[in-house]
Each structure stands twice: as C-alpha cells, then as structure tokens.
N, CA, C and O atoms as CSV, one atom per row, in Angstrom:
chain,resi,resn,atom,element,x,y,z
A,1,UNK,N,N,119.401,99.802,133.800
A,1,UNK,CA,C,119.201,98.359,133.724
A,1,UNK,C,C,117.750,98.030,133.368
A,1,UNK,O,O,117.327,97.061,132.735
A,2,UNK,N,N,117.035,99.121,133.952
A,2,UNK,CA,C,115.243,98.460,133.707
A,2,UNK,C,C,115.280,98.603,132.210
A,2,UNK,O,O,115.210,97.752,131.323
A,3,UNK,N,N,115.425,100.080,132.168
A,3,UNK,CA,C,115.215,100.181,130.477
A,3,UNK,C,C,115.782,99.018,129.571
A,3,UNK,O,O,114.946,98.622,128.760
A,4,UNK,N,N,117.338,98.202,129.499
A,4,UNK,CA,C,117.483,97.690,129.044
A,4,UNK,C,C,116.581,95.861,128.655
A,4,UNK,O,O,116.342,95.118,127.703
A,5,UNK,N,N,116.436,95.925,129.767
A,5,UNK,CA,C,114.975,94.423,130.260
A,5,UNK,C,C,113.924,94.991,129.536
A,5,UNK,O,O,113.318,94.253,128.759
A,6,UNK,N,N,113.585,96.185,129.644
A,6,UNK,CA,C,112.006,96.614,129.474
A,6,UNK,C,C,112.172,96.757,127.948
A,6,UNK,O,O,111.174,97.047,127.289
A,7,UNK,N,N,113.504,96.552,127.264
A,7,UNK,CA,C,113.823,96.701,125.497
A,7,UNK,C,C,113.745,95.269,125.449
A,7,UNK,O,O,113.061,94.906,124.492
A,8,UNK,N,N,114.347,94.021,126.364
A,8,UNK,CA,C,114.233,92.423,125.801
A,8,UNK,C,C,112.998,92.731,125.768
A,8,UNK,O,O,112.599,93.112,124.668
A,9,UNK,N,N,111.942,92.681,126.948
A,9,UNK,CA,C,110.358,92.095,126.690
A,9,UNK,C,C,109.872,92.482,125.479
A,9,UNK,O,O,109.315,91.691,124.718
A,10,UNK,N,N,110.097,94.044,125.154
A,10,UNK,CA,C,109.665,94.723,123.867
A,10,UNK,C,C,109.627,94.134,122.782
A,10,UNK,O,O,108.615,94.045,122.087
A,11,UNK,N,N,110.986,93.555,122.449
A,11,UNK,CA,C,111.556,92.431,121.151
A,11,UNK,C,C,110.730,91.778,121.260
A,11,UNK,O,O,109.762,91.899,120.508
A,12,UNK,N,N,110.780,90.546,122.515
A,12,UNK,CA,C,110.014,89.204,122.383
A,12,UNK,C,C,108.203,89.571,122.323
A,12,UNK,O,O,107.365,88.823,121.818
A,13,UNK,N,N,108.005,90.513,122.786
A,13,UNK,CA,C,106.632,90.629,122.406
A,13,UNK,C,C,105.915,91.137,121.165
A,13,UNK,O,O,104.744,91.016,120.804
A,14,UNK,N,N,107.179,91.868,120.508
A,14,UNK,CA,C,107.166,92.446,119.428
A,14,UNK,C,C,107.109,91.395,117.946
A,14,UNK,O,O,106.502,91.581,116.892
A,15,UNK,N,N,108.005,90.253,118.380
A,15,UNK,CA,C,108.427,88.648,117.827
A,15,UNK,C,C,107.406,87.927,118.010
A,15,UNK,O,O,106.948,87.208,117.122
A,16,UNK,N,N,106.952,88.014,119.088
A,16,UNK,CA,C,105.472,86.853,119.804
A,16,UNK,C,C,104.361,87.341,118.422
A,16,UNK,O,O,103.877,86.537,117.625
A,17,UNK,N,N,104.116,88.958,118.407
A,17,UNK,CA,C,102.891,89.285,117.648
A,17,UNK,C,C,102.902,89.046,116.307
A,17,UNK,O,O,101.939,88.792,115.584
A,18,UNK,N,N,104.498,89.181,115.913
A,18,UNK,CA,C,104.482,89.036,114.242
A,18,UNK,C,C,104.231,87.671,114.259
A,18,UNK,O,O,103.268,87.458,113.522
A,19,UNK,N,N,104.585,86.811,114.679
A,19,UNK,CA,C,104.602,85.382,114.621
A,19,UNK,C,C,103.177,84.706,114.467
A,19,UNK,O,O,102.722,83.936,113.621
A,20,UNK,N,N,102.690,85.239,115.513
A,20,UNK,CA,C,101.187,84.474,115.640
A,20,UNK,C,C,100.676,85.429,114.582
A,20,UNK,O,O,100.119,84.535,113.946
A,21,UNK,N,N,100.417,86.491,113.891
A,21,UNK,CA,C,100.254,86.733,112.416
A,21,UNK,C,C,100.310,86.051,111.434
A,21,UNK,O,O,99.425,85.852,110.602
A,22,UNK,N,N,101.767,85.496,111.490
A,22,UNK,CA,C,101.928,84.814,110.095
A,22,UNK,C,C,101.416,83.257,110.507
A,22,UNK,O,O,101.253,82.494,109.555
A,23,UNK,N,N,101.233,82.896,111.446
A,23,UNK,CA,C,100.810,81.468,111.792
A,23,UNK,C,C,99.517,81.404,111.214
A,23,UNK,O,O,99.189,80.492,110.455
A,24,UNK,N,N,98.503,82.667,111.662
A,24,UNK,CA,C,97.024,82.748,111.375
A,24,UNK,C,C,96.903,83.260,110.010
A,24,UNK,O,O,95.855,83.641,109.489
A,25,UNK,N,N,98.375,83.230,109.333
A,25,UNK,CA,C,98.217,83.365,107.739
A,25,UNK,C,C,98.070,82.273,107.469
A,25,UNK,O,O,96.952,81.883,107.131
A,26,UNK,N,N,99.114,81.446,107.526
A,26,UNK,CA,C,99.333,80.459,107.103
A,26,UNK,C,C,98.463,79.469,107.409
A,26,UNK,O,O,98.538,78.506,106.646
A,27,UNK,N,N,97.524,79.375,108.426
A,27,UNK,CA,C,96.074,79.020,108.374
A,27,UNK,C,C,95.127,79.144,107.249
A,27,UNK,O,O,94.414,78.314,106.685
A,28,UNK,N,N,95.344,80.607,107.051
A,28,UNK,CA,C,94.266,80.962,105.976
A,28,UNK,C,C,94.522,80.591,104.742
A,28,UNK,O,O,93.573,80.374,103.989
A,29,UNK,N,N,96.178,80.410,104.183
A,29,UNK,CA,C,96.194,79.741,103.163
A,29,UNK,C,C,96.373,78.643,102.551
A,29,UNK,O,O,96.535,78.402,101.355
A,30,UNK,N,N,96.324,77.863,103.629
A,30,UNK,CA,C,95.741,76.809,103.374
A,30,UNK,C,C,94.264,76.094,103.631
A,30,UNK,O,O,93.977,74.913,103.433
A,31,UNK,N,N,93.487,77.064,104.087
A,31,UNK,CA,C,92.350,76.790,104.283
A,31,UNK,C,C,91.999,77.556,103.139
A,31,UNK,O,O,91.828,76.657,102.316
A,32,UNK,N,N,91.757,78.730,102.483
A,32,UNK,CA,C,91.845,78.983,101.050
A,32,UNK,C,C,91.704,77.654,99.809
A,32,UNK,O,O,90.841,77.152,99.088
A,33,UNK,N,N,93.390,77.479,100.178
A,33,UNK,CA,C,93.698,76.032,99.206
A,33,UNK,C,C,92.801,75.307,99.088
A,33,UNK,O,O,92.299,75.067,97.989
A,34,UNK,N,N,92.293,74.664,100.473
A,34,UNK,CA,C,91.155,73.696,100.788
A,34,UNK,C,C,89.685,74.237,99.698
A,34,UNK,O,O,89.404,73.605,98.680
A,35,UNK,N,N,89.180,75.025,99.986
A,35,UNK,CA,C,88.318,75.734,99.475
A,35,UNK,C,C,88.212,76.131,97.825
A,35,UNK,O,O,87.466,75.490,97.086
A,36,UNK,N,N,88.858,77.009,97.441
A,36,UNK,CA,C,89.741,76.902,95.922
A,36,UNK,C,C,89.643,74.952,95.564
A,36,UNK,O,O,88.655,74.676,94.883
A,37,UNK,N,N,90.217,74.155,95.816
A,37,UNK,CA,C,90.328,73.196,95.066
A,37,UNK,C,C,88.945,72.139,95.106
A,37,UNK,O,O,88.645,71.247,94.313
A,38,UNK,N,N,88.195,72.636,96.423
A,38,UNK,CA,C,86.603,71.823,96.814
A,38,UNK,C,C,85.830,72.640,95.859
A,38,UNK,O,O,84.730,72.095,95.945
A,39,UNK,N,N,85.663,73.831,94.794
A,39,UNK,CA,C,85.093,74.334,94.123
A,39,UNK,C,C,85.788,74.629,92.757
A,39,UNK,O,O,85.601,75.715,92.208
A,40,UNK,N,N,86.499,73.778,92.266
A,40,UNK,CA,C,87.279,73.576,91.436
A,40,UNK,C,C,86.235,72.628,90.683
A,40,UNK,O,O,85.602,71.683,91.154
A,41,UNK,N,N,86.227,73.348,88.851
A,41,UNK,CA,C,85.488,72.187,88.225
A,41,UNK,C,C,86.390,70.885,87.468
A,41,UNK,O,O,86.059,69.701,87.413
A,42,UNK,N,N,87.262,71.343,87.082
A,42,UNK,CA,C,88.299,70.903,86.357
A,42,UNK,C,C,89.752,70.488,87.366
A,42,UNK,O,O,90.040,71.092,88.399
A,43,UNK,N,N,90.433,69.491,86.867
A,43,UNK,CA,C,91.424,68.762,87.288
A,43,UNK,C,C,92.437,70.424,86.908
A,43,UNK,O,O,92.946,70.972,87.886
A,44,UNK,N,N,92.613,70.998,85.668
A,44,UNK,CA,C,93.551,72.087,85.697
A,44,UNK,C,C,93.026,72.965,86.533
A,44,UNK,O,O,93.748,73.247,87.489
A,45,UNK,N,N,91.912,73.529,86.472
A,45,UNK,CA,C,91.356,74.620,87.847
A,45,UNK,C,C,92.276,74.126,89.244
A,45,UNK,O,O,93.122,74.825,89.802
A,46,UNK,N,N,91.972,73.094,89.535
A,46,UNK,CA,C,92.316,72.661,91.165
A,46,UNK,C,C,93.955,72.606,91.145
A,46,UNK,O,O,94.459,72.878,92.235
A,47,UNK,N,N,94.800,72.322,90.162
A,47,UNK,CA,C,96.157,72.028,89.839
A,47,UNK,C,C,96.725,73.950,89.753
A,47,UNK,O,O,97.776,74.420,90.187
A,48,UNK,N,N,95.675,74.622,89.100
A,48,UNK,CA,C,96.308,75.953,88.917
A,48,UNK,C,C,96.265,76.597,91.004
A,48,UNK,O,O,97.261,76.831,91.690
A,49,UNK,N,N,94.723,76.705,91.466
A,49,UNK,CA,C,95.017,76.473,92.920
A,49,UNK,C,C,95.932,75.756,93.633
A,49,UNK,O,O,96.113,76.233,94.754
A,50,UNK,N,N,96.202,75.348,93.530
A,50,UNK,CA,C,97.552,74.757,94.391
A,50,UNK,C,C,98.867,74.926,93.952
A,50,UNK,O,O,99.944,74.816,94.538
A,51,UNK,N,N,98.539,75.239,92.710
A,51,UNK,CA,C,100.127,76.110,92.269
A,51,UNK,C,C,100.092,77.485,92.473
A,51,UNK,O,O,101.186,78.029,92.327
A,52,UNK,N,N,99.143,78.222,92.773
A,52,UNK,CA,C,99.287,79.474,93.513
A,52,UNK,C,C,99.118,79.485,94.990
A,52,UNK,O,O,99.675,80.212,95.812
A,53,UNK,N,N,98.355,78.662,95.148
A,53,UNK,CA,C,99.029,78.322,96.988
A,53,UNK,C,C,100.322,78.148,96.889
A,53,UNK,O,O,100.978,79.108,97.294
A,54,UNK,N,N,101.117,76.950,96.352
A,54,UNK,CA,C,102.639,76.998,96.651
A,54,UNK,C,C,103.340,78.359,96.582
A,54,UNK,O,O,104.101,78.818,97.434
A,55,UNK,N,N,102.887,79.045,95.199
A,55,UNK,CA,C,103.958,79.977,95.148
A,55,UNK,C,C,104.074,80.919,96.108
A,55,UNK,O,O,105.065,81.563,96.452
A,56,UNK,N,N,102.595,80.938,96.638
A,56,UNK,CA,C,102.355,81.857,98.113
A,56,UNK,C,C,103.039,81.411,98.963
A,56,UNK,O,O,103.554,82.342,99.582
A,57,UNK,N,N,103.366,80.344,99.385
A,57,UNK,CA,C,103.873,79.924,100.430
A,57,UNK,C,C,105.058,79.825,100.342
A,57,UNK,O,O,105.513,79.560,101.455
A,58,UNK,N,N,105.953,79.912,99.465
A,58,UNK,CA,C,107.240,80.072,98.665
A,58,UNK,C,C,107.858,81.598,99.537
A,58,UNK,O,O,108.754,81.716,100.373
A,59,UNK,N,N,106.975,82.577,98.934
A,59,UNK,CA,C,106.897,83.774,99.037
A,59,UNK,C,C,106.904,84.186,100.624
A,59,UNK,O,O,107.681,85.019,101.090
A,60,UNK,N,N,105.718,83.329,101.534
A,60,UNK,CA,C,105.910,83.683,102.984
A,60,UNK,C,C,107.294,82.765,103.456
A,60,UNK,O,O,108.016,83.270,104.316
A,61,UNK,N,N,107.610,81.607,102.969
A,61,UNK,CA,C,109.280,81.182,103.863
A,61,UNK,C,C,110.255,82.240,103.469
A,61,UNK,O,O,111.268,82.285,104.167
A,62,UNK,N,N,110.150,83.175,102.408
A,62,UNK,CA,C,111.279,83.884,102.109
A,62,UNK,C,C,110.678,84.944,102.982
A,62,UNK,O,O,111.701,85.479,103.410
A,63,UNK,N,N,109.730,85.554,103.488
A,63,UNK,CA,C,109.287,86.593,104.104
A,63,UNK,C,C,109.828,86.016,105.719
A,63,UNK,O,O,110.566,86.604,106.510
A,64,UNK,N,N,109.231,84.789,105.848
A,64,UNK,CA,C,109.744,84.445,107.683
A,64,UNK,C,C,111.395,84.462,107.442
A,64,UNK,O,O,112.059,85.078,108.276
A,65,UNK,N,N,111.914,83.971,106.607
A,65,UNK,CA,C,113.509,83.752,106.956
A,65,UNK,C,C,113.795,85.274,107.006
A,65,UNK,O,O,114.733,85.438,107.787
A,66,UNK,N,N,113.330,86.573,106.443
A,66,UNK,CA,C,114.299,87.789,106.712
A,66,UNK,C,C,112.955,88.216,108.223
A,66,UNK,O,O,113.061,89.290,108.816
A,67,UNK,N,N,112.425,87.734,108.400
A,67,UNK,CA,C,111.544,88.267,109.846
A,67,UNK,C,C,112.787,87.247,110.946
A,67,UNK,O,O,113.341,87.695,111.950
A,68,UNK,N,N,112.888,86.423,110.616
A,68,UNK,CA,C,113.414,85.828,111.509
A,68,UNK,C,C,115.243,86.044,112.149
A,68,UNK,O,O,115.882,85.819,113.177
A,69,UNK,N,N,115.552,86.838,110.234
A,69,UNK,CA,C,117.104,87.580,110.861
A,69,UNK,C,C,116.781,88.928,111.510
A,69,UNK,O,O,117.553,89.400,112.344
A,70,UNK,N,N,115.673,89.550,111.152
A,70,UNK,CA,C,115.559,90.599,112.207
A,70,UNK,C,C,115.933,90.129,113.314
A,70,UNK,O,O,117.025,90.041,113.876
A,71,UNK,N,N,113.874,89.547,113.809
A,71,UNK,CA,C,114.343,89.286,115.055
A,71,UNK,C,C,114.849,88.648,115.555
A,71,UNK,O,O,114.478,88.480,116.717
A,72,UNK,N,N,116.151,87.764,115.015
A,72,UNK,CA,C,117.786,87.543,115.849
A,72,UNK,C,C,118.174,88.518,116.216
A,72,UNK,O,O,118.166,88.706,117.432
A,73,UNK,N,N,118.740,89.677,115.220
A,73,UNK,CA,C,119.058,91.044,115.453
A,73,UNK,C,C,119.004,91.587,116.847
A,73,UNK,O,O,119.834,91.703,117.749
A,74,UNK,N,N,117.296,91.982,116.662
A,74,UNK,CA,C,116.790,92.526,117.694
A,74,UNK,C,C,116.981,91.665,119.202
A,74,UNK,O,O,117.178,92.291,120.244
A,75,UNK,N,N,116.944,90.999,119.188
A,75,UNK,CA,C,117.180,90.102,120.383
A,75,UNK,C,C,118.629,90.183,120.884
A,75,UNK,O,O,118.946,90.404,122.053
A,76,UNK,N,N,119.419,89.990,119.922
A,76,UNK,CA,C,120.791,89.739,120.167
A,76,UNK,C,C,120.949,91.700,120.803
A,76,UNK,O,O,121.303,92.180,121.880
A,77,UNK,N,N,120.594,92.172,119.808
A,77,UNK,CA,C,121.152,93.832,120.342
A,77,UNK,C,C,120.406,94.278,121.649
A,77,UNK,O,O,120.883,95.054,122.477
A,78,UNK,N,N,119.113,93.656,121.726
A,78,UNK,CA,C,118.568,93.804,122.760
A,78,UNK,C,C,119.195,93.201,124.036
A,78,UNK,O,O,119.293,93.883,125.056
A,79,UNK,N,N,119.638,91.861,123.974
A,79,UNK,CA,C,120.628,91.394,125.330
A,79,UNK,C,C,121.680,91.809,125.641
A,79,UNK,O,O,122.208,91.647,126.741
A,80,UNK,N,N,122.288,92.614,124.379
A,80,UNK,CA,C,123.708,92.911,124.229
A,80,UNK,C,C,123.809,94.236,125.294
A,80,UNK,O,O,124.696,94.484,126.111
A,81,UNK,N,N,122.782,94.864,125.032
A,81,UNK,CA,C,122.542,95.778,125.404
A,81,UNK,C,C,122.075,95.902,126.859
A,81,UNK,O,O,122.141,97.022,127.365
A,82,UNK,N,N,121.626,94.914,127.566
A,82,UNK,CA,C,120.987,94.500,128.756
A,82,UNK,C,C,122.396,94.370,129.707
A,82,UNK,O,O,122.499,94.992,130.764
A,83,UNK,N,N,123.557,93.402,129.142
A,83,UNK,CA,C,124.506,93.037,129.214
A,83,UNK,C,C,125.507,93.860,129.496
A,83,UNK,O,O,126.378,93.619,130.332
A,84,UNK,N,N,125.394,95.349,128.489
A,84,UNK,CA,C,126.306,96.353,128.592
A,84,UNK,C,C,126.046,97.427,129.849
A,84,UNK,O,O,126.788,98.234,130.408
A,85,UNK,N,N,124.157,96.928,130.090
A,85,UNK,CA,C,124.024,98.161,130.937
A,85,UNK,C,C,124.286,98.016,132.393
A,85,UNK,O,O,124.478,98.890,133.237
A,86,UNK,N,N,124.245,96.484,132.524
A,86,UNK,CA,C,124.331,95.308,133.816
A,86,UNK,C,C,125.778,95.710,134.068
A,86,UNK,O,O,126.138,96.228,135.125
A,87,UNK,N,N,126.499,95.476,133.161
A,87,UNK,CA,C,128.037,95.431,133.410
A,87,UNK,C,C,128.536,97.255,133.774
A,87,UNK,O,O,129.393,97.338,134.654
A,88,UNK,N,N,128.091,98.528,133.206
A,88,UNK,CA,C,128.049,99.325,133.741
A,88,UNK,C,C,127.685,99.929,134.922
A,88,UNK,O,O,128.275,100.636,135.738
A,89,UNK,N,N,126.538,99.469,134.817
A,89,UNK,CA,C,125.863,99.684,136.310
A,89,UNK,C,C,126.795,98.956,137.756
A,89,UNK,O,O,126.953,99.656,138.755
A,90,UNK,N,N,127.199,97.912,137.720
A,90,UNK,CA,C,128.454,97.344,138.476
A,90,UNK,C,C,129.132,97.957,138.477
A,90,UNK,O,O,129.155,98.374,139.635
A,91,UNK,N,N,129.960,98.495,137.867
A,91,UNK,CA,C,131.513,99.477,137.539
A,91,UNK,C,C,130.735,100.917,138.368
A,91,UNK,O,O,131.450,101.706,138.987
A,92,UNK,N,N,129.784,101.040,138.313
A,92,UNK,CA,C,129.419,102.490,139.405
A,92,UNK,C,C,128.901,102.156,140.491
A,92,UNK,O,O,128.602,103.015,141.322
C-alpha cells in the first residue's frame, strides 16, 4: 500500500516540476517578445517578432496538451494502482 501512495506523490511531484518549467517558459517568452519588439527598428522587424513568438507558443500548447495526456496517464495508473493494492491488501 505505501509503495503504491509513495508512486501517487511521485506523479504529482513529478507533474508539479514539469509544470512550473513550462510556466517559467512561458514567462520567458513572452518577456523575450516584450524585448524583441522594444528593439525592433521597423514596423516588419516587430511584426516578424511576434510572429515567431506565436509560432512558439503554438508549438508549447501542442507540447502541454501531450504533457498533459501523460500526466492523466500517470495519475490515473498511479491511483489505479493505489486502488488495486488497497483492495488486495483487504482480501489478506
């Protein structure tokens, strides 16, 4: 039973770290953006920056949506598993 608990915390802490990663990305690229377009001489310079910010950011929602079916995954197999060992452990 511990082991199975001591696999949830694992997930969620494992989920907690990627997360606040991509948060303190997603800080940076838009603080980038900010920067890039405040040193921009030209109206196309600052227009090409922010069209490579978007596409970046394009690129990280398709990166969080398969981080985020993981860790469903992991969570779900991780309780499932908590669940199976709870319910065994009763039966002995």
């Amino acid at each position: 039973m511990f082991h199975a608990q001591q696999e949830m915390v694992n997930a969620y802490q494992e989920a907690g770290r990627a997360w606040a990663h991509r948060l303190k990305s997603e800080v940076e690229l838009w603080s980038d953006l900010a920067a890039k377009v405040t040193a921009s001489r030209s109206l196309p310079e600052g227009l090409r920056a922010y069209q490579d910010s978007i596409s970046h950011r394009v690129q990280m929602a398709a990166e969080d949506s398969q981080r985020l079916l993981e860790d469903s995954q992991k969570m779900i197999a991780a309780v499932t598993n908590s669940l199976s060992s709870g319910l065994s452990a009763q039966a002995h």
